[in-house]
Structure formats: C-alpha cells, structure tokens
C-alpha positions as CSV (number, residue, x, y, z in Angstrom):
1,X,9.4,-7.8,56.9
2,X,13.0,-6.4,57.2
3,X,11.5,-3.2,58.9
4,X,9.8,-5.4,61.5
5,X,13.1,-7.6,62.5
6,X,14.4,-4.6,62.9
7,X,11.8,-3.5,65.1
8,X,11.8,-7.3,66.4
9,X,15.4,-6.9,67.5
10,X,15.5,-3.6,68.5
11,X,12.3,-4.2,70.8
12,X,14.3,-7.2,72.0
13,X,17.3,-5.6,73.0
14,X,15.1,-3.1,75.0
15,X,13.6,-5.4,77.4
16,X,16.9,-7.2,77.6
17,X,18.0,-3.8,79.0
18,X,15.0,-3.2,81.2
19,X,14.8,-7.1,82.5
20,X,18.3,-6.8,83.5
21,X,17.5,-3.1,85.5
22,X,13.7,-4.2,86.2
23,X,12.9,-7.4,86.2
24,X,9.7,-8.2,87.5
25,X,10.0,-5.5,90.4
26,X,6.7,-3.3,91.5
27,X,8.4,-0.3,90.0
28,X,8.1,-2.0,86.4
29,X,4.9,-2.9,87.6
30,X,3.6,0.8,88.0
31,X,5.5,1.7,84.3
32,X,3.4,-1.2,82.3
33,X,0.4,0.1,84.1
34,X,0.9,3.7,83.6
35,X,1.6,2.9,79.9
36,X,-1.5,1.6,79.1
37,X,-4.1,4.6,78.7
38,X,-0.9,6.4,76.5
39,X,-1.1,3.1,74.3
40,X,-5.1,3.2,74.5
41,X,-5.2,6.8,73.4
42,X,-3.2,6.5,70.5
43,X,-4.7,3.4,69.3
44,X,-8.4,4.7,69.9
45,X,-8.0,8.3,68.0
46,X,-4.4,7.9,65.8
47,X,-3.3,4.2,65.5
48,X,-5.3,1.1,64.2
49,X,-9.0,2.7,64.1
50,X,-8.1,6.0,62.6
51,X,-5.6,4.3,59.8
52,X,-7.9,1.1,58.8
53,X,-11.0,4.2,58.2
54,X,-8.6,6.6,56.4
55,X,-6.1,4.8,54.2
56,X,-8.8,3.0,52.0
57,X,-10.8,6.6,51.8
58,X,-7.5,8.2,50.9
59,X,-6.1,5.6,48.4
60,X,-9.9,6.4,46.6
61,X,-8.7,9.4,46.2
62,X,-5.1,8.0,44.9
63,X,-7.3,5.7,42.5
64,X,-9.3,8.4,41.1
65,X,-5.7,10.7,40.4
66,X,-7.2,13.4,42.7
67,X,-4.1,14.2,44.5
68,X,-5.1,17.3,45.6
69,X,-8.4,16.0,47.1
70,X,-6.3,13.0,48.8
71,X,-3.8,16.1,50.5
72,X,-6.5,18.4,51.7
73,X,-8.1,15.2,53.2
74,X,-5.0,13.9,55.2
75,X,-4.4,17.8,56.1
76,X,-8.1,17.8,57.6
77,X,-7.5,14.7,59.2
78,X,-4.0,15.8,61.0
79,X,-6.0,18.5,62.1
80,X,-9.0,17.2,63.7
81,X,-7.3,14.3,65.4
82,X,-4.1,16.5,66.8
83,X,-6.7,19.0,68.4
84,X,-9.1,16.2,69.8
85,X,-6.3,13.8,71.2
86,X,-4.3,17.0,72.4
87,X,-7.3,17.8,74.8
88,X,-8.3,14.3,75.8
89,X,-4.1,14.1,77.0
90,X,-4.9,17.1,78.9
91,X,-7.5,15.9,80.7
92,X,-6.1,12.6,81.5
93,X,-3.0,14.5,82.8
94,X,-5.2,16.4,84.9
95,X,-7.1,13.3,85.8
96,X,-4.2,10.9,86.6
97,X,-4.8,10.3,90.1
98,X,-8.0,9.4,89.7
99,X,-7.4,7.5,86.6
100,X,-5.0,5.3,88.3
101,X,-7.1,4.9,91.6
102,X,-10.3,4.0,90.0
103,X,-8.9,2.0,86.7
104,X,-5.6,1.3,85.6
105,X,-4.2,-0.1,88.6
106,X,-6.7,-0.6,91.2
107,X,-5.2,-3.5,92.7
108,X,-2.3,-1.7,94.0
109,X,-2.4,-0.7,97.6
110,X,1.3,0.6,98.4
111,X,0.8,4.6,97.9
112,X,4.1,5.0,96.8
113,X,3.6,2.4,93.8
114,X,0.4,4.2,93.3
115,X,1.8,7.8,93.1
116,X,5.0,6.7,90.7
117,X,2.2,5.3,88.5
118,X,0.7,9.0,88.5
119,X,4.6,10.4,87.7
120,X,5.0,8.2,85.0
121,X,1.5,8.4,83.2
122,X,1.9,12.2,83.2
123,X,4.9,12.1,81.3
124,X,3.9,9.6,78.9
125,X,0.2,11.4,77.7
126,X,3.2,13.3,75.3
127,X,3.5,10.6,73.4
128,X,-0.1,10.2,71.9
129,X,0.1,13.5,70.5
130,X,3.4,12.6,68.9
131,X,2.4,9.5,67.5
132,X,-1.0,11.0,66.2
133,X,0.9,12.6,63.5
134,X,3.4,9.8,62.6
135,X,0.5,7.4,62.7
136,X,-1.4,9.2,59.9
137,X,1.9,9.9,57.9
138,X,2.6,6.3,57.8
139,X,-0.8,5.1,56.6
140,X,-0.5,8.0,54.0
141,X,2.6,6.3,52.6
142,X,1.5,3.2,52.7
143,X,-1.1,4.1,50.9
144,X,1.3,5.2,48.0
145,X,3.0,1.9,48.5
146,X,6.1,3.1,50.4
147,X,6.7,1.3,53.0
148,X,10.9,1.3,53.9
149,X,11.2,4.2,56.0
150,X,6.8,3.6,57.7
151,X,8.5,-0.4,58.2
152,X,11.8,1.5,60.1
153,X,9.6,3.5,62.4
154,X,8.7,0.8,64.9
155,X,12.5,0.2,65.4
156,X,12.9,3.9,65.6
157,X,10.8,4.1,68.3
158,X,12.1,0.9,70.8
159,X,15.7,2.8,69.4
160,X,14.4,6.0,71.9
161,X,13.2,2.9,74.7
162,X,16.8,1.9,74.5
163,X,19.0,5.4,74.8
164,X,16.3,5.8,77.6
165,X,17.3,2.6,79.3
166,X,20.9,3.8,79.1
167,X,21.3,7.3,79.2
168,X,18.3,9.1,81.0
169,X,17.7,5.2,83.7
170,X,20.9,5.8,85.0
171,X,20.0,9.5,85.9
172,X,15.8,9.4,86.5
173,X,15.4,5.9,87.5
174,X,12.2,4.2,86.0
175,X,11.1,7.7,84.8
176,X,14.0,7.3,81.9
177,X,11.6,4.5,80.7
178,X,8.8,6.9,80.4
179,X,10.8,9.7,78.8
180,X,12.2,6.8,76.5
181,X,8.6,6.3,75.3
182,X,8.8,10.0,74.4
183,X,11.5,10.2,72.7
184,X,10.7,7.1,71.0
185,X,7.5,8.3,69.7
186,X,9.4,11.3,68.3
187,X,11.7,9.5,66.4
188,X,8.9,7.5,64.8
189,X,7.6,10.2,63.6
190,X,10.9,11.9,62.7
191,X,11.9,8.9,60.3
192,X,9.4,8.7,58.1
193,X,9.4,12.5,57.0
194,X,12.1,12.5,54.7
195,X,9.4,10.1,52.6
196,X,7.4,13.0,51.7
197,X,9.4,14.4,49.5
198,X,8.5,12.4,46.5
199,X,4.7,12.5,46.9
200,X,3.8,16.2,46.4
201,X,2.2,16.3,49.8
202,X,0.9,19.4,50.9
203,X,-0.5,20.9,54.3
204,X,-3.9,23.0,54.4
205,X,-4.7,24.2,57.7
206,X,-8.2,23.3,57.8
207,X,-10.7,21.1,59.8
208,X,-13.0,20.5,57.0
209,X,-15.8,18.9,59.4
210,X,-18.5,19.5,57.1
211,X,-16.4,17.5,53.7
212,X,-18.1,14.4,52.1
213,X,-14.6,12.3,52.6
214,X,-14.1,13.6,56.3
215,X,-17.5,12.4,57.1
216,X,-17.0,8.6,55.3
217,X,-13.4,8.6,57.4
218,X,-15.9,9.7,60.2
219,X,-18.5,7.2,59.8
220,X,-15.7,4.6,59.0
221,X,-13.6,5.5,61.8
222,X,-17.0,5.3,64.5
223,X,-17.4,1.3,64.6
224,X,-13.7,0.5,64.7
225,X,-13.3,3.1,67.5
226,X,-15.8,0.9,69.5
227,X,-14.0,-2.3,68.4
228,X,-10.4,-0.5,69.6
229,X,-12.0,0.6,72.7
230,X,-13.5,-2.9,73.7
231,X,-10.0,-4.3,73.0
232,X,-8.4,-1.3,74.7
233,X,-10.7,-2.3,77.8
234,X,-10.0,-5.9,77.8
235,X,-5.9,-4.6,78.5
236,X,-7.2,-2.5,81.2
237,X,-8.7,-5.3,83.1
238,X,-6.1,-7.8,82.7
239,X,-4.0,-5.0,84.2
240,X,-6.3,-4.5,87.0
241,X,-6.8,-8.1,87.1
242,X,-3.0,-8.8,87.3
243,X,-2.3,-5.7,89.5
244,X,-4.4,-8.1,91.9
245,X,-2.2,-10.6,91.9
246,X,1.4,-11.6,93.2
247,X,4.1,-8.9,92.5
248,X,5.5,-9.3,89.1
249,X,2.4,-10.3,87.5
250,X,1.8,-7.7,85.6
251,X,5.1,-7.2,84.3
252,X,5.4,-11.1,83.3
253,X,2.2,-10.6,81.4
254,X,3.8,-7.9,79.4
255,X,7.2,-9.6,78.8
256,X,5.5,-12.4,77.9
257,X,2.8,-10.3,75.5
258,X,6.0,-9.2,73.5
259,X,7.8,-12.1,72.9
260,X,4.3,-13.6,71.1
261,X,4.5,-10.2,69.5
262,X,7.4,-10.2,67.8
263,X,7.1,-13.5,65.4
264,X,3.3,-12.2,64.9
265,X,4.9,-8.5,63.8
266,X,7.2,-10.4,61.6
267,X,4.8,-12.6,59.9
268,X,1.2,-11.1,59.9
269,X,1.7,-7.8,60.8
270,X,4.2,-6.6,58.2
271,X,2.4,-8.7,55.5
272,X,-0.8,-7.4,56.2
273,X,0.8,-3.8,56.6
274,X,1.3,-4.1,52.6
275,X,-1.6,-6.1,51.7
276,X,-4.4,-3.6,52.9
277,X,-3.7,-0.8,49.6
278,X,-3.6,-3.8,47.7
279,X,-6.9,-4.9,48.6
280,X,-8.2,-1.4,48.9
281,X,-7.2,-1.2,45.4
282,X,-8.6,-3.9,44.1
283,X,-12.2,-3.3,46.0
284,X,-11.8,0.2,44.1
285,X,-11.6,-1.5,40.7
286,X,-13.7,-4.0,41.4
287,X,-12.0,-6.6,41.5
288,X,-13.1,-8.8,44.1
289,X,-12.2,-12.1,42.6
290,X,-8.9,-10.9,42.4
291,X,-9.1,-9.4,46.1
292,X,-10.7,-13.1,47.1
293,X,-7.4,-14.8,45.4
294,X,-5.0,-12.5,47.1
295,X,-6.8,-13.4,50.5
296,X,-6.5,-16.8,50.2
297,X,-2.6,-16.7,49.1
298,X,-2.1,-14.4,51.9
299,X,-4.1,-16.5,54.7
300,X,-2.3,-19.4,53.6
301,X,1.5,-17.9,53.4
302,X,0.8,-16.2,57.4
303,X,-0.1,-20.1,58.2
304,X,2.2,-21.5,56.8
305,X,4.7,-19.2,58.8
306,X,2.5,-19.1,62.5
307,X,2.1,-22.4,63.0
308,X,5.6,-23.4,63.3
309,X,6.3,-20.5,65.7
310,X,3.6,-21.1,67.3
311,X,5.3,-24.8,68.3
312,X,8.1,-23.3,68.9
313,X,7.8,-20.8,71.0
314,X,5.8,-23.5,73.8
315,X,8.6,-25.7,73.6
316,X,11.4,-23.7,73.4
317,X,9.8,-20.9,76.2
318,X,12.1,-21.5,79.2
319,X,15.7,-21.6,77.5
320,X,14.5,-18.6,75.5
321,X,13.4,-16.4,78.3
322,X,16.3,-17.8,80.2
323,X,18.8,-16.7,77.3
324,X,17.0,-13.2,76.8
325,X,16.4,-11.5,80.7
326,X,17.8,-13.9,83.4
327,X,20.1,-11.7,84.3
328,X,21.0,-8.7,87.1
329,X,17.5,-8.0,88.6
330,X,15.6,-10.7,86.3
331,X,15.8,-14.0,89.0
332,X,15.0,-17.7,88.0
333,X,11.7,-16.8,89.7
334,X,10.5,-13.9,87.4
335,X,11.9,-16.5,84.4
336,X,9.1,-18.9,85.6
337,X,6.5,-16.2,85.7
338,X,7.1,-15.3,82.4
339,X,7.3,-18.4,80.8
340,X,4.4,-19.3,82.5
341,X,2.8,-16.8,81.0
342,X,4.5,-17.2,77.1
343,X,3.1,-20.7,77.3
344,X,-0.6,-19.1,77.0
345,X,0.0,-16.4,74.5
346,X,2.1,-18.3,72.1
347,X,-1.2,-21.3,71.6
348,X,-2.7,-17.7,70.1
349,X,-0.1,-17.2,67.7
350,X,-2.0,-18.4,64.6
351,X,-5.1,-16.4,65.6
352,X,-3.3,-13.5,66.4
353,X,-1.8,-13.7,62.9
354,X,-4.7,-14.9,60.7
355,X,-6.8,-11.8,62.4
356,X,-4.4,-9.4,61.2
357,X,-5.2,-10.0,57.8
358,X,-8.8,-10.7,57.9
359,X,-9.6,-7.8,59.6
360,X,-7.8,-5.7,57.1
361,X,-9.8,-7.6,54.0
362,X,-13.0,-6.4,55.2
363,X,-11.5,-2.8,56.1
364,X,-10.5,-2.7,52.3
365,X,-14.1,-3.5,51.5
366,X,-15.1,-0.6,53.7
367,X,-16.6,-2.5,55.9
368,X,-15.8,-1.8,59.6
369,X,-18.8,-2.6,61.3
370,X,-18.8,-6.9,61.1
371,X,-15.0,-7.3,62.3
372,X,-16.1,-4.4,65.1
373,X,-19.2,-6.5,65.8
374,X,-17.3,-9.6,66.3
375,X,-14.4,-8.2,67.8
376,X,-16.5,-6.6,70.6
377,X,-18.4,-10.3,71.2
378,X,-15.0,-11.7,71.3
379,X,-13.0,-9.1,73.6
380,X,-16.1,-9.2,76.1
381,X,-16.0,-13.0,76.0
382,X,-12.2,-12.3,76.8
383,X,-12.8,-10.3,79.8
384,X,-14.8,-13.0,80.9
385,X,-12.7,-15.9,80.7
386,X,-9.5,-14.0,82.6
387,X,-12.0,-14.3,85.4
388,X,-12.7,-17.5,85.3
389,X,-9.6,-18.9,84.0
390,X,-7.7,-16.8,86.7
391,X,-10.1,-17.8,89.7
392,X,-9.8,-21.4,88.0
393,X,-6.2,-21.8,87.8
394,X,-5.8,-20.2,91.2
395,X,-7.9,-23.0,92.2
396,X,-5.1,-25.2,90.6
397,X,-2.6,-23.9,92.5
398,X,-1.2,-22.2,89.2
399,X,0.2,-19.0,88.9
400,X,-3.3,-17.1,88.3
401,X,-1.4,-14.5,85.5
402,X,-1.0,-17.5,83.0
403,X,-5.2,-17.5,82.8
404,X,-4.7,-14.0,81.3
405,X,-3.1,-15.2,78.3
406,X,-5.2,-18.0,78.0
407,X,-8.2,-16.3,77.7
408,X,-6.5,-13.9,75.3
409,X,-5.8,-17.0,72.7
410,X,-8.9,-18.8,72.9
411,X,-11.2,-15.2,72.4
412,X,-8.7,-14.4,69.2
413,X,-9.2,-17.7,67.7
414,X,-12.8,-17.7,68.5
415,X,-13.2,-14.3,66.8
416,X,-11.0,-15.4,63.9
417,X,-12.7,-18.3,63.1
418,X,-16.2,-16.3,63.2
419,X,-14.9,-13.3,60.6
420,X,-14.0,-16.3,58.7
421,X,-17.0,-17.7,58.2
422,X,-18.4,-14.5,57.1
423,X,-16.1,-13.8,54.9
424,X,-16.5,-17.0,53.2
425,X,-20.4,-16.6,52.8
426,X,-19.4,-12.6,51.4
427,X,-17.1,-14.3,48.9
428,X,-18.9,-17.7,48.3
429,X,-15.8,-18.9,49.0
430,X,-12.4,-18.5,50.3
431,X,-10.6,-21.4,48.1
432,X,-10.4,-23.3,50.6
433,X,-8.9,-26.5,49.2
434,X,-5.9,-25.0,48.2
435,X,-6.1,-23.9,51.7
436,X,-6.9,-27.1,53.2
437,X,-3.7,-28.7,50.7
438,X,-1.5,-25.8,52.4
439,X,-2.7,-26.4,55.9
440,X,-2.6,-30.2,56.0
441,X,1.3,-30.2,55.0
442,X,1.9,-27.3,57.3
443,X,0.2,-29.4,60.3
444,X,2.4,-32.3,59.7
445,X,5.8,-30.6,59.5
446,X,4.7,-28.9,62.4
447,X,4.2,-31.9,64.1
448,X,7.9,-33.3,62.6
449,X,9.3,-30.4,64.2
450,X,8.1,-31.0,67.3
451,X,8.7,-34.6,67.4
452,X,12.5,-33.2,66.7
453,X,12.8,-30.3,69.4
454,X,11.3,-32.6,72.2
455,X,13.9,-34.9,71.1
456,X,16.7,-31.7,71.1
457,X,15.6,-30.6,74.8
458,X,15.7,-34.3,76.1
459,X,19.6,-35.0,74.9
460,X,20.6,-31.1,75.7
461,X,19.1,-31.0,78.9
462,X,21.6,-29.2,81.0
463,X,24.0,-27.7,78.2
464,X,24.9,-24.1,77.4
465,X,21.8,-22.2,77.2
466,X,23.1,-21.0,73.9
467,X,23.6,-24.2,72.5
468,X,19.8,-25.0,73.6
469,X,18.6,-22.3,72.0
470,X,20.3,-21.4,68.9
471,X,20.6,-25.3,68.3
472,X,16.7,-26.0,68.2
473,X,15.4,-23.0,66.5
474,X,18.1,-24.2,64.0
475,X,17.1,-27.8,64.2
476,X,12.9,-27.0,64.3
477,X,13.2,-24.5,61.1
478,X,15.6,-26.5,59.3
479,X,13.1,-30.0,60.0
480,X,9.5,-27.9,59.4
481,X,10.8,-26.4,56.3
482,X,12.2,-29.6,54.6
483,X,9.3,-31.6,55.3
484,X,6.5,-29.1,54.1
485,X,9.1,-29.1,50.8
486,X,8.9,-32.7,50.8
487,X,5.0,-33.0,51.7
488,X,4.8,-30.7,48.6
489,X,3.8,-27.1,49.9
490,X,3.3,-24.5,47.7
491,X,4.7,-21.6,50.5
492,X,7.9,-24.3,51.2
493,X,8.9,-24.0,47.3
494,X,8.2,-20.1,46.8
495,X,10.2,-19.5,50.5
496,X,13.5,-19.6,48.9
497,X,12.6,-17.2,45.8
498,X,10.7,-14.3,48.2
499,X,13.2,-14.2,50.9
500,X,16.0,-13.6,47.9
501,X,14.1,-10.9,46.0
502,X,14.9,-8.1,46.8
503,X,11.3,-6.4,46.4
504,X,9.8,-9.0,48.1
C-alpha cells in the first residue's frame, strides 16, 4: 500500500504538471490517444494477461522446491514475449498512420492533430518492449513474496512522466510526454532488479515452446488475452467515441479515469497485488476453505475501504479538481469537464475494487476462462452503453463525455456482481453474513459521512479551496471511521493495528 501512495502521489504530481502545461488542449488530446495501443500492447502480451497465467504456474513450481524448473520457465517466458511484442511494436510503428486514421482517433479531422498523434505513438511503441521485461520480473517477485521494490515501480515510472514534463517539455514540447513514458518504463524496470539478488535467479536463453509449463502459461494466458483485448477495445472506442466529441473530451475522460484510479490502486489493487500468491498457494495445497476464508476477509476489508471513497470523491469532485490542475493552461472550463466526468467513474469505485480481487481468486484457482467469459459480456455491454448513454445525455444537453464513465461503472458492477455469483456456487459459499455484518455498518457510516460533507460544502461554500478540501476529507474520514467503530465493524477495530504494523 505504501508503494502505491507513492505511485498515487507521484502520478498526481505528474498531471498537476501536465494540466498546468496541457490542460485540456487538442495537443493532450492527440498524446492520450496515441498512448493507448502502447498501453494495449503491454497489457495484452506483458502486463495483466501474461502475469495472472504465469505467476500461479510459476509459484507451482516455488511450491514444489523446483527452483530451477521455476527459472528456466520465467527465462522461456522473457524470451517468447520480448521477441513477439518486439515485432508486433514494429509493425505498429510501421503502421501508425493507418492505425491512427482507421482506429485510435478517428474522430479527429485537423491533419496536424492527426500527424502529432502519428509522432507521438511512434515514440511510445519503445515502451511495451521495456515494460515486457519489468512486467514479468515483478510477477516473479511477487511470486516469492517481495513486493517493496515491484510496489516502487509504478512511482518509478510516473517519476520518468515528471522529469519529462520538466526537463525534455520545455525542449520537445508534447513529445517530452512521450519520451517521459519511455523513460518511465525504463525506470520501472530498472528498480526492481536489484531484488534479484536474493532469489538465485538465473537466465537460459531458450524459447522452450514445446515445455509442459510453457504450454499451461500458454493455454492459461489464451482466454485472459481475449478478456484484455475486449477491455483493451472498449478504451479504444471511448477514445474514438470522445475524439468525436467537443475538444477536451478526451483528455477530461483520462484526468478523470486517474483520479478514480488512484484510491482503487491504493485499496484493491495493492491488496490484491499480495493476495494472488497467497491464494495460488493455498489452491496448490489445497486448501480451499482456507483460500474461501481469505476471500471473504479480503472482499470485506476492499469494501470497507471503497465505499467511503467512493462518497467522497462525488461530493468532494469539484474543489478537488479545482485544487489539483486549475491552474496555467487548465481553465474553470476544462475543471467542469473533468468533474463532469469524475462524477461517473467514482459511482464505479466499489466495482472497480471488488473486481480486482475476484478476478485474481479465480486466476489462483487456474481458472481464466469464467472471469474472461464474463468480462467479455460485460466490456461489450460497455461499448454499448457509451453509445447510448452518450447519444442519451447529448439529448440532455449534458456534456456527452460524462456517458463514457457511466457506462464504465454500471458494466464493472454488472460484471462484478456476476463473477460473484459464481464464485459463490464454486465455493458453496462466500460467508456472506459476516459480509453482510461488515457491509451494513460500512453503508451507514457511509451515509454519516455524507450527511457531514454536504453539511462541510454548504457552511464552506466560497472559502479557501484548501480549507474545502483538506477540511472535508479530514471531516468525512474522521466521521466514517468513528461510526463503523461505533456500529461495531470488524475492519474499523483492526484499522488502527494494520496501518501501525510495520509488515502489514
């Protein structure tokens, strides 16, 4: 959790940075557009797919005290994916034009915007390659539950967004961004290295296509890679959808997009970063009642910590964008697009943050195919309702980018609530009263705290922005936190105790 304030902070002070040089102009436009097939490369072939299909095969190998078997399978992995994503960047580098033309930004129609969007995607394919590498190393380590320096790497990597902002903007112009993203990806790789050290990892330079264990990574990896890729192509079209739309759009959907991120990276994310070996490892032994407990506990802590922000970020959205980017090139205007838009994707907060741990229970279990399944139903119900909700809300006379996030949050929780279900029939249960217990009390201080914060913004209206701010997330954590303590919550008691130990 430390690593991902870190990475919180760090990714905060970079669009600070890039508001305040940016703000919602077309040339930010053309770099969130650009950025996407970069992102969709590396999460399709190194990031999410690749890591939930090879960390629980690996850590088998971990259970078993076959060492040498779990190295020659990371080394054939490295291989494989650094020669196949090396040649799909080439291709996209070659195909750029075209790429940009027909898919990632079809809605633009100023050539200029449309040939910086070229510039910039060519220099960003590096990055894939780069974070290939660093994205296998860190599911290898977490794998032998290290996860310090793997937590650092996200801030390392926004750390090489922000000397690009400063050093190489003031030179390149928006190009620095994209060489940012380079160097970014660079230094995530670069400071997790010193890690392997202690692990007796060693490198065979081999493809090992025909291996049992690169085959199960292989059949593993094949579902998820259609799961990443319908997600993958539900961001595509809310790019093309938003590229469509008034200028600024498709930066506020992005701004917007990170500031949900960073209380779901906090809470679900790093949690379920260190939950999956556990679960692997208790799937491996057998141990499923002890896998179903750890599940529930785990579900009801990422509630218990959602929900709140959640509530907070709706009502707090304005002074907090306000207090973050309205500044230099970032008008009052592009403040109302993005909270517009922040509104939307915080009502997904919950989702967002149960589905991060869900999907990780099944990949333990080896199972990639149901949360693929679902996820694929879900994201094509998605691209669905950013039509309708953006035609609908148009109708409205609402800003049309808002239906975006919308139909983001109602597809997660949709999809969350269906790998639920399942779940619960695998396990004949989820222990759900001591759910239920956990999720009434955390409903009701939810509620207190909003009740307060409405209160806060009515007196405050017109005060420091700071004083709006700082006062009500003060106010709303201090009043949600003593009243799940006082409506007996389990996660209110244990807060205290996990946020003091130091190997929490």
């Amino acid at each position: 959790m430390i690593g991902f304030v870190a990475s919180s902070i760090t990714g905060l002070a970079r669009s600070i940075l890039v508001s305040r040089d940016f703000g919602t102009s077309a040339d930010l436009d053309a770099f969130v557009a650009a950025n996407r097939l970069p992102e969709t490369l590396f999460t399709l072939l190194a990031g999410g797919a690749l890591a939930s299909a090879f960390l629980p095969t690996f850590t088998g190998f971990l259970t078993r005290d076959d060492r040498p078997g779990a190295w020659h399978l990371a080394s054939s992995i490295a291989n494989l994916v650094l020669l196949i994503l090396g040649l799909v960047s080439v291709l996209c580098w070659v195909a750029a034009p075209w790429l940009v033309i027909n898919l990632l930004a079809r809605g633009f129609d100023n050539p200029e915007q449309i040939n910086l969007t070229v510039s910039l995607l060519r220099v960003m394919l590096i990055s894939p390659v780069i974070f290939s590498m660093s994205g296998l190393l860190m599911a290898s380590l977490n794998a032998h539950q290290h996860f310090a320096l793997s937590a650092l790497a996200p801030a390392a990597y926004r750390l090489g967004g922000i000397i690009g902002v400063l050093v190489l903007v003031p030179r390149y112009g928006i190009h620095g961004l994209a060489w940012g993203v380079v160097l970014g990806a660079l230094m995530h790789l670069a400071v997790q290295l010193p890690a392997l050290r202690g692990l007796k990892a060693r490198y065979h330079f081999r493809l090992g296509i025909g291996e049992p264990a690169v085959k199960l990574v292989g059949r593993l990896m094949a579902p998820r890679l259609l799961g990443a890729a319908v997600v993958q192509i539900n961001f595509i079209v809310n790019i093309i959808i938003a590229s469509g739309q008034p200028e600024g759009s498709v930066a506020a959907i992005n701004y917007a997009l990170q500031l949900m991120i960073m209380p779901q990276a906090v809470i679900a994310q790093a949690i379920a970063i260190a939950a999956l070996p556990t679960f692997s490892a208790q799937v491996a032994r057998g141990k499923i009642d002890e896998m179903r407990a750890s599940l529930a506990n785990t579900l009801s802590g990422v509630i218990f910590l959602s929900l709140p922000a959640s509530l907070g970020l709706i009502l707090l959205r304005r002074p907090i964008v306000t207090l973050l980017f309205q500044r230099g090139e970032f008008t009052t205007s592009s403040t109302e697009l993005v909270a517009w838009a922040l509104l939307w994707y915080a009502a997904g907060l919950v989702g967002h943050s149960i589905l991060e741990i869900v999907v990780r229970a099944y990949y333990a279990m080896k199972d990639t195919r149901t949360p693929v399944t679902i996820g694929v139903v879900a994201m094509s119900l998605n691209i669905i309702f950013s039509l309708g909700f953006s035609a609908w809300f148009m109708r409205l006379g609402l800003a049309p980018h808002g239906g975006l996030a919308l139909a983001n949050s109602i597809a997660t929780a949709l999809e969350c609530l269906a790998l639920i279900v399942l779940m619960r029939r695998r396990f004949g249960g989820l222990n759900i009263k001591r759910m239920r217990r956990s999720l009434k009390a955390s409903v009701i201080a939810t509620t207190m705290m909003g009740v307060m914060l409405s209160i806060w913004l009515r007196v405050m209206a017109g005060n420091s922005i700071w004083l709006i701010c700082g006062g009500g997330i003060a106010i709303g954590a201090a009043t949600y936190w003593l009243s799940a303590l006082v409506l007996g919550s389990t996660e209110a008691r244990r807060l205290p105790r996990i946020l003091l130990r130091r190997d929490a």
